[in-house]
C-alpha positions, -999 to +999 in steps of 0.1 A: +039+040+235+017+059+211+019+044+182+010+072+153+031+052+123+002+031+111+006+043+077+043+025+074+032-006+094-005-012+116+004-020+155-007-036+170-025-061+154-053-085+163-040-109+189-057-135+163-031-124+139+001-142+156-023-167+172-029-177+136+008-173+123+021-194+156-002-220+152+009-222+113+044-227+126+035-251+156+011-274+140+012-278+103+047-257+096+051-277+064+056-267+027+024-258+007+022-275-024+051-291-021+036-323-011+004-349-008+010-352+030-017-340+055+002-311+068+013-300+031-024-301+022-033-283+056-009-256+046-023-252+010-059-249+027-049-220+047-037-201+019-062-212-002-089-196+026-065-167+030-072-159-009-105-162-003-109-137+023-092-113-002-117-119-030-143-114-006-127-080+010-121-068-025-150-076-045-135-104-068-154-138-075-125-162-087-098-160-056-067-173-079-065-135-096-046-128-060-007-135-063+009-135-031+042-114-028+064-103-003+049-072-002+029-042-017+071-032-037+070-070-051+036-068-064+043-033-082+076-049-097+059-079-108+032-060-125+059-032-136+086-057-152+067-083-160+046-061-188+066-032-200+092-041-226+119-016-249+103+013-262+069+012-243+055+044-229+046+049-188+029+073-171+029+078-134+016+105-112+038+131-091+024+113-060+041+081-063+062+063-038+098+050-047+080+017-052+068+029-086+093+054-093+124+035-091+113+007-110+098+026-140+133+048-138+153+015-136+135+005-169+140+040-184+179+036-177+181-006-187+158-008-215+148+026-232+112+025-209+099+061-215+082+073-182+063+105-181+054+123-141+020+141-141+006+165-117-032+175-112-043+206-122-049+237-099-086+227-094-072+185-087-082+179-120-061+141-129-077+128-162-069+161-183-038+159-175-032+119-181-046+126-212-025+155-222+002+123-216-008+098-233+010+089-267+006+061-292+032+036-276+014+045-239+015+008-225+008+020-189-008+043-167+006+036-127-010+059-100-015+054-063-051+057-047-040+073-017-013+099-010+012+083+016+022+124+022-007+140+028-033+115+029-056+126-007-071+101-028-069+099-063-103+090-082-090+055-091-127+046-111-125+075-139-090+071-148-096+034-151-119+040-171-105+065-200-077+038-194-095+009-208-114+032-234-079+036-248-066-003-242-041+012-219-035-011-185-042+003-150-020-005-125-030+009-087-011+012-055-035+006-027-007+010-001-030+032+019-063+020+008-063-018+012-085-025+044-095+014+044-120+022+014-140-004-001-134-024-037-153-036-062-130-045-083-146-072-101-170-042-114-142-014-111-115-009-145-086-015-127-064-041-141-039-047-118-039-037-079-012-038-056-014-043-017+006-044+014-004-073+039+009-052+070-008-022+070-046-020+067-052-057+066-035-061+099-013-091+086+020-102+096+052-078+080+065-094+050+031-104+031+016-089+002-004-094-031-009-085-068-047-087-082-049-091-116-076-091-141-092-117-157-072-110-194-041-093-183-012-108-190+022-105-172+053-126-169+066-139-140+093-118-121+106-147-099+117-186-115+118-215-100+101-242-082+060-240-087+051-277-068+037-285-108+056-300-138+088-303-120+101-324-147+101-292-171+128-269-174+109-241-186+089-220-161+056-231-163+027-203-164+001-219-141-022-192-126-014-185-101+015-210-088+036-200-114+039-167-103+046-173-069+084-199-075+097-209-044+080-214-006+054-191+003+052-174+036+024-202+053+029-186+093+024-152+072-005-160+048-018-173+079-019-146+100-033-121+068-063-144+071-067-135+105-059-099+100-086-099+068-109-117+090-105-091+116-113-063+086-144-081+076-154-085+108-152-047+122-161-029+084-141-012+062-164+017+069-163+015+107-125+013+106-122+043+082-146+068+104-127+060+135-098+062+121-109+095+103-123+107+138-089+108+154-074+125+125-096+153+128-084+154+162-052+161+151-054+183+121-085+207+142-052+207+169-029+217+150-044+240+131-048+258+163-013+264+170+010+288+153+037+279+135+024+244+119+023+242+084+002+215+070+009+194+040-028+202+024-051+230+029-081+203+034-084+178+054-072+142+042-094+118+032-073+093+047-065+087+081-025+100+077-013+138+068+024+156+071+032+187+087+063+209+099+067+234+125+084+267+117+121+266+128+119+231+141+134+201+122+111+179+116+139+145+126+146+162+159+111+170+165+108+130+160+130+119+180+122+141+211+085+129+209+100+094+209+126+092+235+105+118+259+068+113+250+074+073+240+051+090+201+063+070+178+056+094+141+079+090+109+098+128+097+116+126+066+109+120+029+086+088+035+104+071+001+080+097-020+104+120-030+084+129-061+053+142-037+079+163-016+094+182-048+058+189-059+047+203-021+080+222-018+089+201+013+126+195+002+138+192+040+104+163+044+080+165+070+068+152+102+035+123+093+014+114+117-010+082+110-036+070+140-052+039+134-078+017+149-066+009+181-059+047+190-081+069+213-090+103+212-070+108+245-039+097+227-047+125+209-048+152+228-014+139+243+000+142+208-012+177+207+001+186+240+037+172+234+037+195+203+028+223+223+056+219+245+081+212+220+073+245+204+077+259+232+108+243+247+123+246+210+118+281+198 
């Protein structure tokens, strides 16, 4: 198999990464915080270091502003619903995965949220038209950093910062950044930052997190049992136990550790230009053959990027490259309906996404297999 779906899910990972989430389960597979026993505290330590390897990666001093989720769609609903209230104002770019959008149009429907779509200007331009946005009740301004479509970043640091000038929060996918492009974000404006564990921090499916600033505050999304004041009724507020109610994923936050290890280890920059090596490979290839239409006339700034080929459909182009080329790529919408409207893609579009453990060779196989499908097809 080549595997060119690294922007949905990284395969495959580190071998450290189940090594870590089997010995979780084998050796110390009890509840963290839950308990004063030896394997309750070994538990606790290794998400404890696994927080720590995030503040590192990230660029935050205290650890505890990490709240670990299910995923990258938990931590954007926590940060969502538990700020905006009746009558607050949202703003949200046209590039947004259905992990913003539905949420924000859930709160639109339930509770009288008013959520505004943006696009860039001709020239790219983002803050002008943010700006043009913005009203007095503005509570929110949601935008990804990196296009899960086509692959284009959004400059993250200077709409942070007209954000704060105006006391607005900043809430950031980093879907496709996380483990790609470096953070600061102890020094950045960025008040809350979403993150998938699976995808470019090489953990374990089902893991995720929600930074938050020091002086943001949000209510917790999930109630329940925190391991603290168990004789209380009333959800306690504990940073950052009471945010995460119930069992957290131990074999899981194990194996992130691993996979962040594995990040820090190799370079965020070192994994980015390989990664943006092969790309090249791809989008140079398939610029040479007629009848591709890319989703950008640049090349991404991310190692992912969309494409159709004229006459083709893009789920049966998919599938043939699967069942007789074992390619595995992702055709369709990609849950961003909002960035298909605005590129006119209204049938989707095949997405191709190498990642570190991919060779140029695999490449050129690609490339070939399109070639003969184009062929074979038209």
């Amino acid at each position: 198999m080549i595997y060119l779906d690294n922007a949905a899910s990284t395969w495959p990972k580190p071998p450290e990464v189940a090594e870590a989430a089997k010995t979780a389960i084998s050796d110390y597979g009890a509840n963290p915080g839950r308990g004063g026993h030896q394997l309750a505290r070994r538990a606790e330590q290794t998400i404890a270091k696994t927080r720590a390897k995030l503040a590192r990666l990230f660029g935050v001093k205290d650890p505890n502003r990490f709240l670990f989720c299910f995923h990258a769609t938990h931590a954007i609903n926590q940060a969502i619903q538990g700020t905006l209230s009746s009558e607050d104002h949202v703003i949200i770019s046209g590039w947004e995965h259905n992990a913003v959008a539905r949420p924000v149009t859930a709160l639109a429907q339930t509770k009288g949220v008013r959520v505004s779509v943006v696009e860039p200007s001709a020239s790219g331009d983002w803050l002008t038209a943010i700006q043009q946005a913005v009203s007095p009740q503005t509570k929110m301004i949601i935008t990804t950093h990196g296009s899960n479509v086509t692959g284009e970043v959004m400059p993250v640091v200077e709409i942070g910062q007209y954000a704060r000038s105006k006391g607005i929060l900043y809430l950031v996918d980093a879907s496709q950044t996380a483990g790609l492009l470096p953070y600061r974000l102890d020094e950045w404006p960025i008040d809350m930052l979403a993150f998938p564990g699976h995808k470019g921090l090489y953990g374990p499916q089902g893991t995720g997190g929600l930074y938050v600033a020091e002086g943001v505050s949000i209510y917790p999304l999930l109630f329940g049992g925190t391991g603290s004041r168990s004789e209380e009724l009333e959800q306690p507020l504990d940073w950052p136990s009471g945010f995460e109610s119930g069992t957290l994923n131990t074999p899981g936050l194990a194996g992130l550790g691993a996979g962040v290890d594995f990040v820090l280890r190799t370079g965020v920059e070192c994994i980015h230009q390989h990664e943006m090596e092969l790309t090249r490979l791809l989008w140079e290839g398939l610029k040479r053959l007629n009848g591709v239409q890319l989703s950008t006339e640049e090349m991404p700034s991310l190692p992912l990027f969309s494409f159709n080929l004229d006459g083709l459909d893009g789920q049966e182009v998919a599938m043939i490259l699967d069942q007789h080329y074992d390619i595995a790529v992702r055709a369709g919408f990609h849950c961003a309906a909002l960035k298909h409207r605005s590129l006119g893609t209204e049938a989707g579009a095949i997405r191709v996404s190498p990642g570190y453990f991919n060779t140029p060779a695999e490449m050129e196989s690609f490339l070939k297999a399109i070639a003969e499908i184009q062929c074979y097809l038209s």
